[in-house]
N, C-alpha and C positions, 0 to 999 in steps of 0.2 A: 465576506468573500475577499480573499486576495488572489490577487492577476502577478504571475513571473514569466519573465522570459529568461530563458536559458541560451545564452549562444551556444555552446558548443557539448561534446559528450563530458569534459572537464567540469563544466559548471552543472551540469545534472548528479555527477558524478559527489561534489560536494555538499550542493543541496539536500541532496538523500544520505550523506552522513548526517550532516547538521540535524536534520529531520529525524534522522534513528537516535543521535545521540537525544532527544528531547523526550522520543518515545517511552509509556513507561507498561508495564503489564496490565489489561485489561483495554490498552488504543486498539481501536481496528481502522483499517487504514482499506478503502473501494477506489480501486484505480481503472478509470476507464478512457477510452481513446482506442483509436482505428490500430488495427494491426500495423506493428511494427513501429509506432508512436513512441516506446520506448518504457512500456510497462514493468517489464521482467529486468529491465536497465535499472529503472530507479528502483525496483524490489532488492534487487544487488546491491546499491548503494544504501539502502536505509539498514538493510544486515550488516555493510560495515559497520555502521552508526551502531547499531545496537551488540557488536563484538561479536559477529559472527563468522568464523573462519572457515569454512565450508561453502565451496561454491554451489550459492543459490540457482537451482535451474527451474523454470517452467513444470510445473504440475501439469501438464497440458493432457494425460492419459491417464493420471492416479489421480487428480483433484486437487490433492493436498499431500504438499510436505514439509516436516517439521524441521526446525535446526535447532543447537544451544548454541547459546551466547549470553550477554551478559542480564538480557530476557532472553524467552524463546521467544522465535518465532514460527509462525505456522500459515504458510502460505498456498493459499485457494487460489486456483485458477478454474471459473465456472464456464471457458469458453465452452466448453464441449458439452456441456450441462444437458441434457435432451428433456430432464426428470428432474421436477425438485426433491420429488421422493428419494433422489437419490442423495442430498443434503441431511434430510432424518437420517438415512445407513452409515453417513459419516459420524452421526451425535455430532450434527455443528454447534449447536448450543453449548457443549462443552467447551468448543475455544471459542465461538462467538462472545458466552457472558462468563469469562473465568478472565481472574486478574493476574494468570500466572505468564502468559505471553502478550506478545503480539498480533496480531491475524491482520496480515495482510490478502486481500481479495483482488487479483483480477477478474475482469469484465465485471464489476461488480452490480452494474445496471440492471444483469441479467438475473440479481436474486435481491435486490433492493428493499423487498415486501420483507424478507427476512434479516434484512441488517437492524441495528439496534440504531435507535434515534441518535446518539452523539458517535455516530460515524462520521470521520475526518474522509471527504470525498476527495480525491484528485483527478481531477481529469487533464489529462496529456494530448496536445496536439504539436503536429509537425508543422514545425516554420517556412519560412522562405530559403533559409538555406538549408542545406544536408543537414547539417547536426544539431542546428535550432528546435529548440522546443516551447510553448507555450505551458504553462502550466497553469492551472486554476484550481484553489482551494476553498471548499466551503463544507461547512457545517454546522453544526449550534452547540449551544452550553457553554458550561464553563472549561472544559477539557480543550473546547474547540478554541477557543478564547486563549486560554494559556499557552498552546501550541503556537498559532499566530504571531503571539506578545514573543516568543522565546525566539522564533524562523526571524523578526523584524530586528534583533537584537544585532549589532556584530560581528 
């Protein structure tokens, strides 16, 4: 597990390149934390990381939307999720276990039974000040290991 603090939207802003530029196709990435914590912020930043020039927005009514970049990415948002039935209509298993993108998930708690065990978890919480953020990162394997080793680097 590693614990960061983020002062400001600057340093969220960076960590989620650093974080994208590490990512490689086949990562999926469950970011969870209370509304407005800064989810869809660092889903933005890790699409810089990963050369994505297209502004990332919230799936918050379609689920999921895809980008190119230098991976794809294919980003889930399961707030609204009423139905996991509705995760089969997607075929999530095609970007869950394909090594062609990224899948980044928010709320990702809310479908956890179906994430793949070397999922890289973040959970986002709001600090003390306005643009402070807590970050916590956990997961297992060796994927989760490398990432760690690579985020501790310089």
């Amino acid at each position: 597990m590693v614990k960061i603090i983020l002062r400001n939207k600057k340093d969220t802003e960076e960590f989620g390149i650093k974080l994208g530029k590490i990512l490689k196709g086949g990562d999926i990435i469950s970011l969870t934390g209370d509304l407005g914590a800064g989810k869809t912020t660092l889903t933005q930043s890790i699409g810089k990381g990963l050369g994505i020039k297209d502004y990332i927005t919230s799936p918050t009514f379609t689920l999921i939307n895809q980008y190119k970049g230098r991976v794809d990415v294919y980003h889930f948002d399961v707030y609204r999720l009423d139905d996991v039935d509705s995760l089969y209509d997607l075929g999530f298993e095609e970007y869950f276990y394909s090594d062609d993108g990224v899948t980044i998930v928010e709320w990702g708690n809310k479908i956890r039974d179906f994430l793949p065990s070397y999922t890289i978890n973040i959970h986002i919480e709001k600090g003390e000040a306005l643009e402070e953020r807590y970050i916590t990162i956990y997961g297992q394997g060796e994927r989760f290991d490398q990432i760690v080793k690579e985020l501790n680097k310089n």
